[in-house]
N, C-alpha and C positions, 0 to 999 in steps of 0.2 A: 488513386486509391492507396499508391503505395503509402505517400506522403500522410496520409490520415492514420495507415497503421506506424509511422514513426509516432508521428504525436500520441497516439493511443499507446503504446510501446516506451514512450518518456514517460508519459502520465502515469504509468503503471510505475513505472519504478518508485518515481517520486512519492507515489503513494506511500504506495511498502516504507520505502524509508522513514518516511513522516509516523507511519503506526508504531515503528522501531523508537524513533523520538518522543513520540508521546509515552510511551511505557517509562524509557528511561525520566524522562520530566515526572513522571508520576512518583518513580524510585526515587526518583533525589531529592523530591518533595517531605519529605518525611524527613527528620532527626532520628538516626539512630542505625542500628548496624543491617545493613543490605543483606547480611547472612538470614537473615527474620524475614525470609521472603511471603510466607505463608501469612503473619502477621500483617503485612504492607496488603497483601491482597484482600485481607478480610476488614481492615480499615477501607479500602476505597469503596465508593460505591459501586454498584451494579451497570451501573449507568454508563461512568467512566469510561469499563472496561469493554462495555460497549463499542463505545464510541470506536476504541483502537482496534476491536476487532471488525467493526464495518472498514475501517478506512482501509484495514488490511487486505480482505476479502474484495474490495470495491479495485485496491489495487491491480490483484491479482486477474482480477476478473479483467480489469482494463488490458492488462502486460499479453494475457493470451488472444485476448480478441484482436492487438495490434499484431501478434504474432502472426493467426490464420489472414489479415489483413494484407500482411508483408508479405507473405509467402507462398498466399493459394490464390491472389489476386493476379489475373494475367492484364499486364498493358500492350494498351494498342499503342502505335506509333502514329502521332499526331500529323497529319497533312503527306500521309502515303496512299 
């Protein structure tokens, strides 16, 4: 079980990251000065900003559940 909260524990980061990445692709999607942040938001769709907020949240949700995984799971010793 440990092994399943690594991977759940990777997963989660790579999430997050990836949500961070999509925002930036969103920002530099556009021509024009990144200081007009409010502007870039109000062009995107709703949809979009979706999206980067599930991946985020789906993240995160992954990174903790790897945590309690890693942490609170007791291993047995195999052929004792």
């Amino acid at each position: 079980m440990k092994g399943l909260g690594l991977v759940l524990i990777l997963s989660g980061t790579i999430l997050m990251a990836l949500s961070g990445l999509e925002k930036v692709l969103i920002f530099s999607s556009f021509n024009g000065s990144v200081n007009e942040m409010q502007a870039i938001v109000d062009l995107t769709p709703s949809y979009i900003w979706s999206i980067t907020k599930y991946t985020f949240w789906f993240g995160v949700t992954s990174f903790i559940m790897g945590l309690l995984l890693f942490f609170l799971v007791k291993t047995t010793k195999p052929f004792s």
